[in-house]
C-alpha positions, 0 to 999 in steps of 0.5 A: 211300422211295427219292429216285427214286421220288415218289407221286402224289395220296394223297387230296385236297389239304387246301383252305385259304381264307387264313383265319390261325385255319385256317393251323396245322390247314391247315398240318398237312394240308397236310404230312401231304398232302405227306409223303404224296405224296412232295415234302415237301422242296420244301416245307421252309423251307430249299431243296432243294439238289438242285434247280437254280437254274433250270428250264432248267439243263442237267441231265448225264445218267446221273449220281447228281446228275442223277437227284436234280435231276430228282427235286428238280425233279418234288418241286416241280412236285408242291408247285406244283400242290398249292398252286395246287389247294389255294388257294381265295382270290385273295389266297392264289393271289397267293402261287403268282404270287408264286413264278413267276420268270424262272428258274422260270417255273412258279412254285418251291415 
């Protein structure tokens, strides 16, 4: 799959309860749902590197970086939304609260 291009909703988002005896089979689902559509890496234990540090970081135009910030940053919005979605508890939903910063006020995946 080609870095500018991200597929959107390939089936329902794996819904998980916060119970830890469900995490390792949500977790997979959840991947595979993630691999799916597109933004896997915003969800990968170590950052994307090509997302900015902040949603408001000035993103130069017509450039190869450019191209792959924005691509970054719709990769974590698609992570975000997933997980808020997906999340069907109060203590779970904390953790996409959690993830709402000054810098990324919609929360970073």
């Amino acid at each position: 799959m080609s870095d500018d291009v991200i597929r959107i909703n390939q089936g329902n988002v794996p819904a998980f309860n916060g119970s830890a005896q469900n995490f390792q089979m949500w977790w997979t689902k959840f991947s595979a749902f993630a691999m799916l559509s597109g933004f896997a890496d915003a969800i990968e234990e170590d950052p994307d590197p090509m997302l900015p540090i902040s949603m408001s970081s000035k993103i130069e135009d017509d450039t190869e970086e450019a191209a792959r910030q924005k691509v970054a940053i719709r990769k974590n919005e698609h992570a975000i939304s997933s997980f808020t979605i997906e999340f069907t508890k109060e203590g779970t939903m904390q953790l996409v609260v959690k993830s709402k910063t000054k810098e990324w006020p919609k929360g970073a995946a």
